[in-house]
C-alpha positions in Angstrom: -27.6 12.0 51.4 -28.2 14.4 48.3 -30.9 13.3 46.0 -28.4 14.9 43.2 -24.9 15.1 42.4 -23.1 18.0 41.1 -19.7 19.2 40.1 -20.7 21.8 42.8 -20.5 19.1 45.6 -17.5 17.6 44.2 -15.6 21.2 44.3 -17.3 21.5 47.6 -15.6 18.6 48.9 -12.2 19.3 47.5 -12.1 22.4 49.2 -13.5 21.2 52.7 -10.0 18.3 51.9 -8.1 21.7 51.1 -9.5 23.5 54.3 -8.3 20.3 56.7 -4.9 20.2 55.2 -4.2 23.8 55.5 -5.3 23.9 59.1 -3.6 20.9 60.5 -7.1 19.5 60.7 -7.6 15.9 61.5 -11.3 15.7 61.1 -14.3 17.6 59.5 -17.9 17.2 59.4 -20.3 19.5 57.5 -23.7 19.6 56.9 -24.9 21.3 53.1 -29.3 22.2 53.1 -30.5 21.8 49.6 -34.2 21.7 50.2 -36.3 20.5 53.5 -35.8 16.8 52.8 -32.4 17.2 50.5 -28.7 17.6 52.2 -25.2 16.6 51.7 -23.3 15.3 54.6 -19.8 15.3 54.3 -17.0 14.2 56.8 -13.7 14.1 55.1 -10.9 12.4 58.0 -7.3 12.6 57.6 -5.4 9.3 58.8 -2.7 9.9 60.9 0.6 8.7 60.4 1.0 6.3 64.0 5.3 6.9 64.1 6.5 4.6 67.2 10.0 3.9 68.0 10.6 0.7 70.3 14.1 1.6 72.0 17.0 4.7 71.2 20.7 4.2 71.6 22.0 7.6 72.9 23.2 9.0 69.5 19.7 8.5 68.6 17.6 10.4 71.2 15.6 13.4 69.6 14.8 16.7 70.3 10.6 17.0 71.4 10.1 18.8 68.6 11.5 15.9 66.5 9.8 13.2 64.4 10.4 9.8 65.8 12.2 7.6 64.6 10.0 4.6 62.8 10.0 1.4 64.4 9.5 -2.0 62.8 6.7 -2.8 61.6 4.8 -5.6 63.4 0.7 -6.4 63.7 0.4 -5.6 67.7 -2.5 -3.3 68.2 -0.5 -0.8 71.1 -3.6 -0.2 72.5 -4.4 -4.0 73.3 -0.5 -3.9 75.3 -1.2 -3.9 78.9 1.4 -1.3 79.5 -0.5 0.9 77.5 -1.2 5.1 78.3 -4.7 5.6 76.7 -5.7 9.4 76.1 -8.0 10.2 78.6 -10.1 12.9 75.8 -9.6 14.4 72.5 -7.4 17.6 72.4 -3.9 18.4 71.1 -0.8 16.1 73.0 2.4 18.2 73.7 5.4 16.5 75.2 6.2 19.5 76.7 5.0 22.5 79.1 5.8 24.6 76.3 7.3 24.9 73.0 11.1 24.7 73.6 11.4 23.6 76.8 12.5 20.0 78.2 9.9 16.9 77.5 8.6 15.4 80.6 10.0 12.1 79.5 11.8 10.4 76.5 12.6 6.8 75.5 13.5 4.9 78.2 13.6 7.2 81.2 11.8 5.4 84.1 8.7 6.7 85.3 6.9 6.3 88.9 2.8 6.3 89.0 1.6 9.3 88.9 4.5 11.2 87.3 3.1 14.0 84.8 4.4 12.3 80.9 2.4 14.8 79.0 -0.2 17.5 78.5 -3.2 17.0 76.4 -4.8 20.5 75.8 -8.5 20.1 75.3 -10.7 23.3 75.0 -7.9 25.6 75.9 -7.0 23.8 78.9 -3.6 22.0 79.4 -4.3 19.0 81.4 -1.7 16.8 82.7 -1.6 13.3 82.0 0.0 10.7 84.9 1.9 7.7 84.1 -0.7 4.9 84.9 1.8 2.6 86.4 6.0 3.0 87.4 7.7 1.6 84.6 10.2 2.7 81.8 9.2 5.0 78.5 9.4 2.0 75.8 7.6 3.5 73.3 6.1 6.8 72.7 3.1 6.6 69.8 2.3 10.1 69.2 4.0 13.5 67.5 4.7 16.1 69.9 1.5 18.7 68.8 -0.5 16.5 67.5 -4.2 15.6 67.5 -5.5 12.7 69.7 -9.1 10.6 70.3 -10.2 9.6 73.4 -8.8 5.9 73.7 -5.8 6.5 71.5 -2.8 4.7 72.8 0.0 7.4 73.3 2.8 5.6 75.0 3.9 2.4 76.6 5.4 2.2 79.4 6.8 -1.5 81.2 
């Protein structure tokens, strides 16, 4: 921690906030050298919005590239559900091969283990992510393009 504040580290901060929004940034961790024994260490984290939707009539099914609907709000932790889909590592989780073409899987569409439900792109790589048991889509807890942590739940599936 600084042995000083400034103005100069508050405008410092502001703009490493303006930097994550601007880049679709979730997270950012800097490191600023005063003097041998004197530095600033900043990490400025954006919380992400968790949207979940816990079942779709037809007329409400949505595009990939939608937002999801909201569900109602209850106080279950999704990743304490046993039907839980954990990401396996941090990266970027598409619902999609590719932008514009058809989602692996949407709300209720039944899945068998080992069926591909998304990609998680970590490091430039697209890496598929299985269905960890058969089951049926019940809720999908993630934006199609968004950022995810290792451990995040990203669906349910029953």
């Amino acid at each position: 921690m600084s042995k000083h504040s400034t103005d100069a580290d508050v405008a410092f901060i502001k703009a490493l906030a303006e930097i994550l929004n601007t880049n679709d940034l979730t997270e950012l961790s800097v490191k600023r050298e005063y003097a041998e024994d004197d530095s600033l260490d900043v990490r400025v984290v954006k919380q992400a919005n968790v949207i979940t939707t816990t079942h779709a009539a037809p007329a409400m099914q949505m595009a990939a590239a939608a937002p999801m609907a909201a569900a109602p709000a209850t106080n279950e932790d999704p990743a304490q559900h046993p039907g839980a889909l954990t990401s396996p590592m941090v990266g970027t989780a598409y619902m999609a091969a590719e932008p514009g073409a058809k989602p692996f899987v949407a709300l209720g569409d039944k899945v068998a283990e080992g069926d591909t439900v998304l990609i998680i792109e970590a490091m430039k790589t697209m890496n598929h992510i299985p269905a960890t048991r058969a089951g049926t889509i019940k809720r999908i807890l993630f934006e199609d393009g968004s950022a995810v942590e290792y451990g995040a739940p990203l669906m349910i599936i029953e």
